[in-house]
Wavefront OBJ file of the C-alpha trace (Angstrom):
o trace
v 44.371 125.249 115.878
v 42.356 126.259 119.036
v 43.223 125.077 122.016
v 41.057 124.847 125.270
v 40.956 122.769 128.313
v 37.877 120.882 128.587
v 36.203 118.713 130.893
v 36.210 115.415 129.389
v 33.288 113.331 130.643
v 32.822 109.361 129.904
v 30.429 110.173 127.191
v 32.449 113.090 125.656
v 35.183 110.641 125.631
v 33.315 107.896 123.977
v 31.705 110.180 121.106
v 36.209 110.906 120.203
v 36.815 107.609 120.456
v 34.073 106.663 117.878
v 36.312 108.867 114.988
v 39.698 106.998 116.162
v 39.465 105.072 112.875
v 43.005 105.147 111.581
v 45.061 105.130 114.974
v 48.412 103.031 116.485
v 46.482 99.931 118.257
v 45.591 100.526 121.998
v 48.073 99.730 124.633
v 46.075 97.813 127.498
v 48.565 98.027 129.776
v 48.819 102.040 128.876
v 44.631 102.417 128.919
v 44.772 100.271 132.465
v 47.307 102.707 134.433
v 45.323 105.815 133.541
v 42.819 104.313 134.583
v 43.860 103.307 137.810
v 45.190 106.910 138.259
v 41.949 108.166 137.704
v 40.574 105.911 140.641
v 43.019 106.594 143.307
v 43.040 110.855 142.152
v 46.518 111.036 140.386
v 45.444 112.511 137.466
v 47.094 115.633 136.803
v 46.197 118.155 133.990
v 48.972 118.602 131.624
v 50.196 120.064 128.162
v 49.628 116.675 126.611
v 45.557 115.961 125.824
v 43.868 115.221 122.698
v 43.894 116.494 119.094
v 41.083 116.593 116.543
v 41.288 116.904 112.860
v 39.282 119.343 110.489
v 37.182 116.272 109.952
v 36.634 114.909 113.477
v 39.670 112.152 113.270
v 41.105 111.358 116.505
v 44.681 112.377 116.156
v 45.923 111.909 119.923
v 44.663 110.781 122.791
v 43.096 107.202 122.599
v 44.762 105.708 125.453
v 43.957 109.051 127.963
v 39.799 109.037 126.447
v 40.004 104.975 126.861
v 41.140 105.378 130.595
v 38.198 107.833 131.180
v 35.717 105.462 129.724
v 36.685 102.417 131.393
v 37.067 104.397 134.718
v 33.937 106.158 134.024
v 34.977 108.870 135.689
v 35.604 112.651 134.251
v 38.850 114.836 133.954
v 40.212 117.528 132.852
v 42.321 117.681 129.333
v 43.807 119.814 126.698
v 42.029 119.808 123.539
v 43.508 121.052 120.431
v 40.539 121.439 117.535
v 41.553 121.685 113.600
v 44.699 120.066 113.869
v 45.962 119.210 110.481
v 46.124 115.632 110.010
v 50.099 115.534 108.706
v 50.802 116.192 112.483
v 49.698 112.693 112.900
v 52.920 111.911 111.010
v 55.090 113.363 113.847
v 53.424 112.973 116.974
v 54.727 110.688 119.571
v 58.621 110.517 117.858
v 60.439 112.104 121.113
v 63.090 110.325 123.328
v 60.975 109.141 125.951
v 61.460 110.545 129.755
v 63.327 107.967 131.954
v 61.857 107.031 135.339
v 65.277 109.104 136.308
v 64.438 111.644 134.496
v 61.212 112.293 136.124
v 62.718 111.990 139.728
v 65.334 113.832 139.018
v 67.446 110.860 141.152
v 70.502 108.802 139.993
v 69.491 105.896 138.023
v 71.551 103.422 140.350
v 68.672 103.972 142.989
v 65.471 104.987 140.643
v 66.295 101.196 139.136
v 65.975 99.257 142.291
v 62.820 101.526 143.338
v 61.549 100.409 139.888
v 62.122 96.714 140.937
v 60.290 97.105 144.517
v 57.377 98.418 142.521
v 57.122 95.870 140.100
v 57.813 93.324 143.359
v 54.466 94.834 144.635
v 52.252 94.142 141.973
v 52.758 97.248 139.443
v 52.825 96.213 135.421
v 53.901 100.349 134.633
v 56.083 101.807 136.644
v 54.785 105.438 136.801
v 56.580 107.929 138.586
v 54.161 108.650 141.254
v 54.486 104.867 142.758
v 58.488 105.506 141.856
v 58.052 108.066 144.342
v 56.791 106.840 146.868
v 58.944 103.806 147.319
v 61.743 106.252 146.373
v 60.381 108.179 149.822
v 60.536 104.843 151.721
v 63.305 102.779 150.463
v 65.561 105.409 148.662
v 67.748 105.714 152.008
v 68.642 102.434 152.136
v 69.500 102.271 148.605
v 71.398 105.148 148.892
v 73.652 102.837 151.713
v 74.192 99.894 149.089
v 75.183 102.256 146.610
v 77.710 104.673 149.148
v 78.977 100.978 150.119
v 80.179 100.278 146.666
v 78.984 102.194 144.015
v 81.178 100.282 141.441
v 78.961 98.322 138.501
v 79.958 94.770 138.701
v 78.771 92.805 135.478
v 75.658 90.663 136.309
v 76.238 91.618 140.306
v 74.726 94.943 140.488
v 71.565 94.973 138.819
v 68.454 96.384 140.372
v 66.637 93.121 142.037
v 69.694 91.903 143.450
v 70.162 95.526 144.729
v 66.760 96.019 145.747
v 67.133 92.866 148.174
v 70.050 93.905 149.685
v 68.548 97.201 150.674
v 65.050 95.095 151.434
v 67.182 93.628 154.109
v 68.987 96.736 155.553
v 65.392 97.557 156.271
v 64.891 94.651 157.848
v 68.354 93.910 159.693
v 68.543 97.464 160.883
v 69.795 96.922 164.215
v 72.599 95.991 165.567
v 75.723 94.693 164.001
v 73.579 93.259 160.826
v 73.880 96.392 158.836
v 77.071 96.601 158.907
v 77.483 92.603 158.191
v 75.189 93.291 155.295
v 77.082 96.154 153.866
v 80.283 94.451 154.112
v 79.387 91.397 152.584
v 78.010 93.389 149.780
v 81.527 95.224 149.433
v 83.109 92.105 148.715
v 80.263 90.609 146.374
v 80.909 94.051 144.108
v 84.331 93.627 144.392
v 84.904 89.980 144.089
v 86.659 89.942 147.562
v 86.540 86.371 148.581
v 88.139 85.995 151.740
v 85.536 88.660 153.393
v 82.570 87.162 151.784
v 80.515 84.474 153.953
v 80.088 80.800 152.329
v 76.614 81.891 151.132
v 77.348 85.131 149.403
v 80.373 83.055 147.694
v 77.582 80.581 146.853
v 76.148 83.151 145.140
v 78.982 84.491 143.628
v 80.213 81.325 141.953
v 75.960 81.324 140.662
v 76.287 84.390 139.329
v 79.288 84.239 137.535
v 78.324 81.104 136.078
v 74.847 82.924 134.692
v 76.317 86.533 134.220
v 73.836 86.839 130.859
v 70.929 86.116 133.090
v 67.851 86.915 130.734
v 65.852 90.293 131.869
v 62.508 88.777 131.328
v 60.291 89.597 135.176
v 60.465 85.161 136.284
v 64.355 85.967 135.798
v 64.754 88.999 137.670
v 62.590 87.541 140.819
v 64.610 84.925 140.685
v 68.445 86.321 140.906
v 66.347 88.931 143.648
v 65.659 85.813 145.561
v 68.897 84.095 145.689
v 70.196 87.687 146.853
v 67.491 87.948 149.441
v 68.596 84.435 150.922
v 72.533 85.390 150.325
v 72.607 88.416 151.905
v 70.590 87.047 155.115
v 72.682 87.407 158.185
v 70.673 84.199 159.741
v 71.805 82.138 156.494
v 75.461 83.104 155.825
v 76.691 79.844 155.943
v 74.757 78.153 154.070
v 76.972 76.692 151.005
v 74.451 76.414 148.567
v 71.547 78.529 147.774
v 68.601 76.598 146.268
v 65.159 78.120 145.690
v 62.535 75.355 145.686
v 59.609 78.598 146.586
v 60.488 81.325 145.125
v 56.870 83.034 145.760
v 58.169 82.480 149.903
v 61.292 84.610 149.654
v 59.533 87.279 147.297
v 56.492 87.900 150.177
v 59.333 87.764 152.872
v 60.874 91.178 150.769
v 57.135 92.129 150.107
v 56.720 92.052 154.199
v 59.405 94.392 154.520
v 57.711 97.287 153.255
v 54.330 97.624 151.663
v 53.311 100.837 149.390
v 50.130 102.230 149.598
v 48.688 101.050 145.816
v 50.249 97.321 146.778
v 48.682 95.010 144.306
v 50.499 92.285 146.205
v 48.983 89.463 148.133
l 1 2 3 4 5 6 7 8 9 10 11 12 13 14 15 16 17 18 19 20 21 22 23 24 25 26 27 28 29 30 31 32 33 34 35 36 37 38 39 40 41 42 43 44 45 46 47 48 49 50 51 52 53 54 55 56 57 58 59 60 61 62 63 64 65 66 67 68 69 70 71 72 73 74 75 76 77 78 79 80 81 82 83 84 85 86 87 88 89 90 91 92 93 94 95 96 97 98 99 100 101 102 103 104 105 106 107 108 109 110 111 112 113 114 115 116 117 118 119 120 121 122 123 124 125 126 127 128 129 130 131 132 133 134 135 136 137 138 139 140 141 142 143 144 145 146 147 148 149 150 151 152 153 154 155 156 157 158 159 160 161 162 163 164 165 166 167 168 169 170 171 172 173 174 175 176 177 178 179 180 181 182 183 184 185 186 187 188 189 190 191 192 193 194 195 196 197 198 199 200 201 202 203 204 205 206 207 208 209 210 211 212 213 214 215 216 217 218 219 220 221 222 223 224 225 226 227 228 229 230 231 232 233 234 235 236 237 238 239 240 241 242 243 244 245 246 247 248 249 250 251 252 253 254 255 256 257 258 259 260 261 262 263 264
């Protein structure tokens, strides 16, 4: 093989493309983030880049050359020439690299950073808007979690979470924080006479929907009820209904906005 790093220009990229002829289908989503980190200068050279065949075949890269096209902007790559086509049989067959992984951060606050981002607008989660929510929010995450750090079937996942910390952000002074880290002492640990009639009404909710799907409509909504739950101006509420969920989601939105925000 010989291997060089090249600058890869729109047109360079389109005359590869035109021998990807036997190649996985493209991965929108995939060819859109690159993209987008192209625009805003997050593009970073690495070890990973494209590989040609003998005869010209595209053997890697379609998603990276697609993003450069559609961008129309050039970058930097490694190139690998004359690579035989069985590689194409074992490229891309390693254990992916968790969001954890590449923040080198405890999953039980990379998950709820995930969530924010997704909150904001972001299809992929890429590390780089990870991080910067991580920079952010990541101390107040780090409070829910030192709280109660148990996993509570159904009552710890990352939206519900990511709301709770949402509003230690937002109820930082006076005795709120504390209210709001109490009360979500007892939700983890199903203490009921320190919980407030609205985080039992959310208790009794989510123990009567513990197998809540993980599709994104479900996740926004079990966020929501949280958001409302948690809210030291609603605690006794006895019943949490959401008739707008899109209000409660921009109220967490208004909390905190990262810079890429593809929020309204």
């Amino acid at each position: 093989m010989k291997i060089s790093i090249m600058e890869i220009t729109p047109d360079l990229a389109a005359e590869f493309l035109k021998q990807n002829t036997a190649n996985r289908a493209i991965r929108r989503r995939a060819v859109v983030q690159y993209a987008d980190d192209l625009r805003r200068g997050n593009w970073k050279l690495t070890h990973q880049g494209v590989a040609i065949s003998p005869s010209g075949r595209l053997l890697d890269g379609q998603h990276r050359l697609s993003a450069i096209v559609e961008a129309g902007i050039a970058a930097q790559m490694v190139v690998a020439l004359d690579v035989s086509e069985d590689a194409y049989l074992v490229m891309d067959r390693g254990k992916p690299r968790l969001l954890s992984d590449a923040l080198n951060t405890d999953r039980r606050i990379v998950d709820p950073c995930a969530y924010i981002c997704r909150l904001h607008g972001s299809g992929s989660v890429e590390p780089h808007y990870a991080e910067e929510v991580l920079s952010e929010c990541g101390n107040a995450i780090l409070e829910v979690v030192a709280a109660c750090g148990h996993a509570a079937k159904g009552r710890t996942s990352a939206p519900i979470k990511a709301a709770v910390a949402l509003l230690l952000m937002e109820w930082h002074r006076g005795g709120y924080k504390t209210y709001i880290l109490d009360q979500w002492r007892a939700f983890v640990l199903s203490d009921f006479d320190d919980m407030s009639p609205s985080v039992k009404a959310f208790y009794r909710q989510i123990v009567d929907d513990p197998q809540q799907s993980g599709d994104r409509r479900s996740q926004n909504d079990r966020a929501a009820r949280a958001w409302v739950a948690f809210n030291p101006e609603r605690q006794n509420i006895g019943k949490i209904l959401i008739r707008d969920i899109e209000k409660h989601l921009g109220e967490m939105r208004a909390v905190w906005r990262p810079s890429w925000s593809k929020s309204p």
